[in-house]
C-alpha positions as CSV (number, residue, x, y, z in Angstrom):
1,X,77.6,128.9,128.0
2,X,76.8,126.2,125.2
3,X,75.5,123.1,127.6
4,X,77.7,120.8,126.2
5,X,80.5,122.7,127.2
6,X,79.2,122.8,131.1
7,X,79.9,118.8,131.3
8,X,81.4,116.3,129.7
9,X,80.3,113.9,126.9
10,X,80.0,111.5,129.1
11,X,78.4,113.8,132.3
12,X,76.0,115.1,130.0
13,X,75.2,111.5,128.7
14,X,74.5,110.3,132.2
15,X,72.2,113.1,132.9
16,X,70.1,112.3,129.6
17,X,69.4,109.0,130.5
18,X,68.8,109.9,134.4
19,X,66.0,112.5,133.0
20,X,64.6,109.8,130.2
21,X,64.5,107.1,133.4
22,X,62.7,109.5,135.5
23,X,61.0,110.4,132.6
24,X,61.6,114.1,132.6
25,X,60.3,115.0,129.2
26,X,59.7,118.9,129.6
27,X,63.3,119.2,131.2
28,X,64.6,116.9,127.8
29,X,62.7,119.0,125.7
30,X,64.1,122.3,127.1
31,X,67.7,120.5,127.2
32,X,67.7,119.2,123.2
33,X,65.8,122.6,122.0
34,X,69.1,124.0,122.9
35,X,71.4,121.4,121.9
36,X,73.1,121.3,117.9
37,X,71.4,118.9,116.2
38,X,74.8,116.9,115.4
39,X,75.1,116.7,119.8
40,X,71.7,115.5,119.7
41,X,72.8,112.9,116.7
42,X,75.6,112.0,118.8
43,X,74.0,111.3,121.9
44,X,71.0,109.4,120.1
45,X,74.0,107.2,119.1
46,X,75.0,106.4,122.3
47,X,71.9,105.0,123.7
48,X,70.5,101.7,123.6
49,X,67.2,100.9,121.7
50,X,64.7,102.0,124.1
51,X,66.4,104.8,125.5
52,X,67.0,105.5,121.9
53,X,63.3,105.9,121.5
54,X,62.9,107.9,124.1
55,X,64.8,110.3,123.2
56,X,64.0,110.9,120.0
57,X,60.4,111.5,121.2
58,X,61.7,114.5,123.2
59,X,63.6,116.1,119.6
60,X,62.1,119.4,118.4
61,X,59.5,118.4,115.4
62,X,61.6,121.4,113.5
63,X,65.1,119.5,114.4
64,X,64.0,115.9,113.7
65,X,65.3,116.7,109.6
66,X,68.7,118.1,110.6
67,X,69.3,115.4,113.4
68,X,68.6,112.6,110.8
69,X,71.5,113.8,108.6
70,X,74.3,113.8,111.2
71,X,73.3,110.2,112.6
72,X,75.4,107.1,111.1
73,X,73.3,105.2,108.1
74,X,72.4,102.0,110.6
75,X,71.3,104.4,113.7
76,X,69.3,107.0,111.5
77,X,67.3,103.4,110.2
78,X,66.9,102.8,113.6
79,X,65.2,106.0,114.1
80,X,63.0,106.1,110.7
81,X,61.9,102.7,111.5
82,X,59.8,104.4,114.6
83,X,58.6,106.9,112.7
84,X,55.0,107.5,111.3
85,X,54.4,108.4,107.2
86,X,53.8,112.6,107.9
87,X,56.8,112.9,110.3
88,X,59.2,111.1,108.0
89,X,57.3,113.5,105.3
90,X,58.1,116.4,106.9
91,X,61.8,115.8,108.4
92,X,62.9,114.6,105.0
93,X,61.5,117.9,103.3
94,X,63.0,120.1,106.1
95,X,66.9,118.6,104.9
96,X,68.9,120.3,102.0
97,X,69.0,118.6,98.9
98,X,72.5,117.3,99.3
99,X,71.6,115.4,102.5
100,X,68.4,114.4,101.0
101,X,69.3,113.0,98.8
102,X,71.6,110.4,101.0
103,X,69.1,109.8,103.2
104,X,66.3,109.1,100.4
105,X,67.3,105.7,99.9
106,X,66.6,104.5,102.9
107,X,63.2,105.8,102.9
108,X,60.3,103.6,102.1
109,X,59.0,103.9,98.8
110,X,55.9,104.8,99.5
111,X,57.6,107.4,101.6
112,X,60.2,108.6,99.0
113,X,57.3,109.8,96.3
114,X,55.3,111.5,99.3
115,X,58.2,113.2,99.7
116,X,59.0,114.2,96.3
117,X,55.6,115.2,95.6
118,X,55.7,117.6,98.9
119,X,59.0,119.6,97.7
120,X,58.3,123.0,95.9
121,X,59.6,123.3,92.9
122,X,63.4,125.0,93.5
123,X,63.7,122.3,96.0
124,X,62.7,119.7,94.2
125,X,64.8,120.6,91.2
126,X,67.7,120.7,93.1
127,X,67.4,117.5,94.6
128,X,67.1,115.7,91.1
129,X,70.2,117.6,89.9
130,X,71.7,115.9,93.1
131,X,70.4,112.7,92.5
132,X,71.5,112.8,89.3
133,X,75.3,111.6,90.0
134,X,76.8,108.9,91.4
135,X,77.4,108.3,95.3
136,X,80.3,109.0,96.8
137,X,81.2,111.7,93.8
138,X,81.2,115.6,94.2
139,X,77.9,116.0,92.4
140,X,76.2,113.8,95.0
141,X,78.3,115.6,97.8
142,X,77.9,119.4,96.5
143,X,75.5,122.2,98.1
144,X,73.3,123.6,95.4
145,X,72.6,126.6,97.8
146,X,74.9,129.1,95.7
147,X,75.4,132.6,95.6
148,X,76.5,134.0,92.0
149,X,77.5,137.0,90.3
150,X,78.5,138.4,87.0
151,X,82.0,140.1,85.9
152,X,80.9,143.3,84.5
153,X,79.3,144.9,87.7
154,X,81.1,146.5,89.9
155,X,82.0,145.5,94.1
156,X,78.9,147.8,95.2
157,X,76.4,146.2,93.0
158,X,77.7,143.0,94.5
159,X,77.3,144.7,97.8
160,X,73.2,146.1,97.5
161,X,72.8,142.3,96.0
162,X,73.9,140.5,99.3
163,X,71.9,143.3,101.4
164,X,69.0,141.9,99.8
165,X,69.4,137.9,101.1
166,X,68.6,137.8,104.5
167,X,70.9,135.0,105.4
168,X,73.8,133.7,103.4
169,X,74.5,130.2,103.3
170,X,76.9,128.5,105.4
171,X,80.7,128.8,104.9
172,X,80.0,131.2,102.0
173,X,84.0,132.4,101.8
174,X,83.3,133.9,98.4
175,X,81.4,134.1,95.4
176,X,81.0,132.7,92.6
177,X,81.5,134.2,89.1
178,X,79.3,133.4,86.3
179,X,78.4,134.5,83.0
180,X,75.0,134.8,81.3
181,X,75.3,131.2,80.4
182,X,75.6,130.2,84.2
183,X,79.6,129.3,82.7
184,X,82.0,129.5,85.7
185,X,84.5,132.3,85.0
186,X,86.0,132.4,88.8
187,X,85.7,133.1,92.4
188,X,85.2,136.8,94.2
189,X,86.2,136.6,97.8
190,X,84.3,138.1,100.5
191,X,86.8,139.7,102.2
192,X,87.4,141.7,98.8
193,X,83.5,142.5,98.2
194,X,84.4,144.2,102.2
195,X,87.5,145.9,101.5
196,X,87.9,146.9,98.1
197,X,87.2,149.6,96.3
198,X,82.8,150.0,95.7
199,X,83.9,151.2,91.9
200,X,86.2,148.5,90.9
201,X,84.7,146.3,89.0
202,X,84.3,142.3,89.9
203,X,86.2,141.3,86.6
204,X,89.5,143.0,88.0
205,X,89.4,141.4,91.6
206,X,88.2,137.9,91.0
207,X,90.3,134.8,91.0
208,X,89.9,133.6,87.4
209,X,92.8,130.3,88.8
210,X,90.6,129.0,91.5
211,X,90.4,125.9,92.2
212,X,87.0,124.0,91.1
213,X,86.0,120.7,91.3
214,X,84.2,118.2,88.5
215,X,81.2,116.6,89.2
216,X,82.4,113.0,88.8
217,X,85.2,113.5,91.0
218,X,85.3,111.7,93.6
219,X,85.1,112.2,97.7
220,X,88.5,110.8,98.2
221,X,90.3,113.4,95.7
222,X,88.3,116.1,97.3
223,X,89.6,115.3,100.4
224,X,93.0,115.4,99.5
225,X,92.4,118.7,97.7
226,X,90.7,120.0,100.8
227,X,93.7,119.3,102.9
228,X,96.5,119.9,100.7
229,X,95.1,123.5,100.2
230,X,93.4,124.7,103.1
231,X,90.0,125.5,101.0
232,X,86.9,126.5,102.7
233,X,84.9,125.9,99.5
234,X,85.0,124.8,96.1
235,X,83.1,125.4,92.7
236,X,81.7,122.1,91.1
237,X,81.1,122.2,87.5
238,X,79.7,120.1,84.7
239,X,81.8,119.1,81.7
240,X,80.9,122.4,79.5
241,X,82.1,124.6,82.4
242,X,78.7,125.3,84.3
243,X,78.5,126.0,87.3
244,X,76.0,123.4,89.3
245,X,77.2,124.0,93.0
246,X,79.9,123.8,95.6
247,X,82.1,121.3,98.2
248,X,82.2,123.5,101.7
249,X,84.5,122.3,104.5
250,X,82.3,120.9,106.5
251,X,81.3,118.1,104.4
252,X,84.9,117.6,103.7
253,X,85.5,117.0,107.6
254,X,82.8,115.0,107.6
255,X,83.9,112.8,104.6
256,X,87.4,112.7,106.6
257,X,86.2,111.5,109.8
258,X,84.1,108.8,108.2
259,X,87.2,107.6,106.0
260,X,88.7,107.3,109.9
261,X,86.2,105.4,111.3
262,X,85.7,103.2,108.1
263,X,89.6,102.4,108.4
264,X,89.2,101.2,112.4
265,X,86.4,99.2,111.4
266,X,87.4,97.5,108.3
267,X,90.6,96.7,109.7
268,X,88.4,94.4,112.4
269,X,85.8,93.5,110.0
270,X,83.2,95.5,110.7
271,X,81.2,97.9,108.6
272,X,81.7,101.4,108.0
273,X,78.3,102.5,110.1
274,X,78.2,99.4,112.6
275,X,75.7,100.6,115.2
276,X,77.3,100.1,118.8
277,X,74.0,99.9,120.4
278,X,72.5,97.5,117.3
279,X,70.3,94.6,118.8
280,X,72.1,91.6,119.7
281,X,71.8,89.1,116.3
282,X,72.3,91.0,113.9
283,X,75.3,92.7,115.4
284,X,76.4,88.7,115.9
285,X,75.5,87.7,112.4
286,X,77.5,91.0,110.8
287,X,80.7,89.6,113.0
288,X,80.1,86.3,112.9
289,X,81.1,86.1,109.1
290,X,84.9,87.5,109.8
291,X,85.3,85.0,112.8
292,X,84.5,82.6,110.2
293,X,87.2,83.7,107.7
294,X,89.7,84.0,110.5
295,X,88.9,80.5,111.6
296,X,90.0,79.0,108.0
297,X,93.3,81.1,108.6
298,X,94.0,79.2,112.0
299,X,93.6,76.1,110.6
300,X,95.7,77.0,108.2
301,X,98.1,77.5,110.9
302,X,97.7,74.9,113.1
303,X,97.8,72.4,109.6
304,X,101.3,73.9,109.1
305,X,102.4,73.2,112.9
306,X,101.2,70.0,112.8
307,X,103.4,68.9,110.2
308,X,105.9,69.6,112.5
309,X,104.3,67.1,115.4
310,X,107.7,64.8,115.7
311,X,109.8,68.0,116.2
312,X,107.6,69.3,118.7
313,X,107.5,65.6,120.8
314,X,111.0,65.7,121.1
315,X,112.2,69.2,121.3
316,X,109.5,70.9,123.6
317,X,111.4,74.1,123.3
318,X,110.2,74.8,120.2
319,X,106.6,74.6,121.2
320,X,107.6,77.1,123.9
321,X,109.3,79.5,121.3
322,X,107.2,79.3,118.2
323,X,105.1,82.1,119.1
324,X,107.6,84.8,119.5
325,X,108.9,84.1,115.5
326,X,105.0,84.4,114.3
327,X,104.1,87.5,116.6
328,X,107.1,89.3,115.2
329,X,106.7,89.0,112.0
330,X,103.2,90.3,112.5
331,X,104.0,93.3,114.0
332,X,106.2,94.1,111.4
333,X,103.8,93.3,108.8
334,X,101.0,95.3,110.0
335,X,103.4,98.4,110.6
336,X,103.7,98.2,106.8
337,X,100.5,97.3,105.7
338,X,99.3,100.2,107.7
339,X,101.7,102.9,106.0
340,X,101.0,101.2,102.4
341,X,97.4,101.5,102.9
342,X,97.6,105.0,103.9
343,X,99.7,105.8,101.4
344,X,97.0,104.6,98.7
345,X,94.7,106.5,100.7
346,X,96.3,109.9,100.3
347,X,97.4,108.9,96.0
348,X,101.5,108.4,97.3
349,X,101.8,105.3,95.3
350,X,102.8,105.1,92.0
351,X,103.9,103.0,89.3
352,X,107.0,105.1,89.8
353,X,107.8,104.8,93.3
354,X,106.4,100.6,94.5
355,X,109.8,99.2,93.6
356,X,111.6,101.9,95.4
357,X,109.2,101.5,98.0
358,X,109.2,97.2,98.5
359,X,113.1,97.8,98.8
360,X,113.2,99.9,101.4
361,X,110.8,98.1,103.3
362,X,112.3,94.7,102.6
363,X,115.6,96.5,104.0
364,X,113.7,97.9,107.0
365,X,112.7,94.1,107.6
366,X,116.2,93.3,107.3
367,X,118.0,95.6,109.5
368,X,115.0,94.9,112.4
369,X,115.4,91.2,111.6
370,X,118.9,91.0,112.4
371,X,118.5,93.2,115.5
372,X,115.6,91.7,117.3
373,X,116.8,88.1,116.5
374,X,120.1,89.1,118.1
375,X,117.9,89.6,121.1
376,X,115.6,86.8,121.2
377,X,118.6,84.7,120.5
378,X,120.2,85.9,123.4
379,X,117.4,85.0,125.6
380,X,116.6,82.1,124.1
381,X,119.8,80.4,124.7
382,X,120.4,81.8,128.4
383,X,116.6,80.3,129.0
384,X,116.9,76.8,127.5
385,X,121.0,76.5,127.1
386,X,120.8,75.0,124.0
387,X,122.6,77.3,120.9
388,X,121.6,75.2,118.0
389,X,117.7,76.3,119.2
390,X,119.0,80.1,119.5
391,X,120.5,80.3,116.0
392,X,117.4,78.6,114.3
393,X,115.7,81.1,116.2
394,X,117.2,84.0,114.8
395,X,117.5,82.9,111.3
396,X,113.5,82.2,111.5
397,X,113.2,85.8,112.6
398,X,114.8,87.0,110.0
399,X,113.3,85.1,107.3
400,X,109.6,86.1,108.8
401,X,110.5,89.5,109.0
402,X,111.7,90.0,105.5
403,X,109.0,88.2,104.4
404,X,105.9,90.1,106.5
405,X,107.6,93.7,105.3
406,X,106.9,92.0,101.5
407,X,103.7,91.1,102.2
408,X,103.0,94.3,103.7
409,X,103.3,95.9,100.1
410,X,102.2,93.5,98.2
411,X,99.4,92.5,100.0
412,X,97.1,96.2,99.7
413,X,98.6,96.6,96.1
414,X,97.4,93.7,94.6
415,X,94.0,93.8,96.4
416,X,93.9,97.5,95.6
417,X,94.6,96.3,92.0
418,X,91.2,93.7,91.8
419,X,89.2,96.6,93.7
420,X,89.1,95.0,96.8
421,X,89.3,97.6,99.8
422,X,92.9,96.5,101.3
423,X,91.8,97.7,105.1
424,X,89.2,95.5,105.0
425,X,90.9,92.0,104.2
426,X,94.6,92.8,104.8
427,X,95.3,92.4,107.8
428,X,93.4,88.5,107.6
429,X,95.9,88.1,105.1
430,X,98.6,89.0,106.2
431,X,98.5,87.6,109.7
432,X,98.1,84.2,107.6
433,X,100.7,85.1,105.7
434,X,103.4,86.0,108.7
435,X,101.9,82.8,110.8
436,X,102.2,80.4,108.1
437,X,105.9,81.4,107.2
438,X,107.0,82.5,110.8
439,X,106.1,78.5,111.8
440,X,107.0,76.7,108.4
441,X,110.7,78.3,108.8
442,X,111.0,77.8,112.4
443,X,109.7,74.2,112.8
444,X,111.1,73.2,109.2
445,X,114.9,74.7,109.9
446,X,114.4,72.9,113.1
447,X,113.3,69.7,111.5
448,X,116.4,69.7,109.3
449,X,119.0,70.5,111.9
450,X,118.0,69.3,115.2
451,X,116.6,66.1,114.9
């Protein structure tokens, strides 16, 4: 049985650091030899600094490359930052060119070139053609580890061929169809080269309509393609049709889970690869700046309620009420900033479709508006007796509401629009937005009819 399936993440996480406190090396050793490197990632993760180091020290010199790749960016500089010139050297030459080449950056210089001039030849090539497009785009993403064939042989040909690899790479579904010119003609699945007839040629069993990728397309629309067809690889070609590589699945789950996590982060202000166990002031400093910005917004606030000081003096009810208009209308608000945002996410918006959108969910506002401010009215006037509070109440509610499930589309498109990331500053401002209005209409309705 696979040892991490013998305990849980957290068991086995406890008897890791119990063996690095009574600094059980040969039993680590033993334990990570036969570990994945991505549960030896993980749990390198979940250590503090020293422990962190410890661990490490225990990884297989042959796993070291293929740990590196399936840490986070601000962990795996943690690690490289302990390590001498020839280990970095040989772990960076020991990763395939695809993962290379998104760890290079972060290498020193010095480093980088060493590592260069250490690749042979195939592997140094494919690396540069890697290198060669932007981050975050299919080229940059793509496995250059590719097997090909032509149309004009026949499944049996295709069959001897793969008898003479000793491995195939990973995920390897099908094949891909070339011709002399390395020009992409289609895709021959496996399970055909298996089944089919040994005579037939490749030409009259391929998929000439398979989908393929470009290599400036980016890691967002191959998720979406990923998911909305169930692919376990894709072709990636240049702009004259050649093929250069292919997307497999598992860097499209990997892409997926990090657009996850970089949503739950953003939306608190923290960065996509924010280090749990990163030292103390820099972790500070990193948070320090979105405390900052949030601070302005409750000034913001508290300006608006003190505008309102004469109201409050003499109607303490208010004071005592004020919150519930404010927390509703965020609620509502970040409901549909969170369904706008994901709807960018996944290309649902359109041109076409916002201003059937913003009605609806100025109507949803609406119809919850006038529900909940039934309610609170309700309660508000068998609390404090007083109807005149009660109706301002409701009408406040109503008036926030409507206008936090505006925001809530407006706000991501028009950041989304100047190229700001909407999950990352939304929700700031939009919880000014639904304070500021859910206290202006309250206090000032107040302020016109009560006193």
């Amino acid at each position: 049985m696979d040892p991490v399936e013998e305990q849980t993440a957290s068991e086995l996480l406890d008897t890791i650091v119990l063996d690095i406190e009574s600094e059980r090396h040969e039993e680590l050793r033993s334990k990570l030899d036969e570990f994945h490197p991505a549960e030896t990632a993980n749990l390198l993760e979940s250590l503090p600094p020293e422990e962190r180091k410890a661990l490490w020290e225990a990884v297989p010199v042959e796993h070291e490359g293929e740990v590196l790749t399936h840490m986070h960016d601000e962990a795996r500089a943690t690690i490289i930052d302990e390590m001498d010139h020839a280990e970095l050297v040989a772990a960076a030459g020991a990763m395939e060119p695809s993962d290379l080449a998104y760890v290079l950056d972060e290498l020193p210089d010095k480093v980088s070139d060493n590592v260069l001039l250490a690749l042979d030849d195939d592997h140094r090539r494919r690396l540069e053609a890697v290198l060669g497009y932007e981050e975050g785009t299919a080229g940059r993403l793509m496995s250059t580890d590719v097997i090909s064939v032509r149309q004009d042989v026949t499944l049996a040909v295709v069959l001897r061929w793969l008898r003479r690899h000793q491995t195939l790479p990973s995920h390897t579904d099908a094949l891909m169809v070339i011709d002399e010119h390395d020009v992409y003609l289609g895709k021959l699945d496996m399970a055909v080269v298996v089944t089919g007839d040994p005579d037939e040629l490749v030409s009259h069993v391929m998929h000439r309509d398979a989908d393929t990728l470009r290599a400036n397309v980016s890691v967002n629309e191959i998720a979406v393609l990923f998911e909305r067809r169930d692919l376990i690889s894709v072709a990636v070609l240049d702009e004259s049709d050649h093929l250069l590589g292919r997307v497999t699945i598992d860097d499209v789950v990997d892409i997926i889970r990090e657009q996850a996590d970089a949503v739950i982060l953003k939306s608190a202000g923290l960065g996509e690869e924010e280090d749990l166990f990163a030292p103390v002031f820099p972790s500070a400093k990193r948070r320090g700046l979105w405390l900052g910005i949030n601070l302005v917004t409750v000034f913001l606030a508290a300006w608006v309620i003190g505008r309102f000081e004469e109201a409050l003096d003499k109607i303490v009810a208010l004071a005592v009420l004020m919150p519930v208009v404010a927390s509703m209308g965020g609620i509502a608000g970040s409901q549909t900033l969170t369904l706008t945002i994901r709807g960018l996410a996944l290309d649902q918006i359109a041109r076409s479709n916002v201003r059937w959108l913003t009605i609806k969910e100025v109507l949803v506002g609406a119809l919850n508006g006038v529900v909940w401010a039934v309610i609170v009215a309700i309660v508000s006037y068998l609390w404090f007796g007083d109807a005149g509070i009660a109706i301002i109440l409701a009408a406040a509610m109503i008036l926030n509401l409507l206008a936090a499930s505006l925001s809530g589309v407006i706000i991501p498109l028009a950041l989304d629009r100047v190229g700001i990331d909407p999950a990352l500053s939304g929700a700031v401002i939009l919880t000014t937005v639904t304070d500021v209005i859910g206290f202006l209409s309250f206090l000032g309705l107040a302020t016109l009819f009560l006193l």
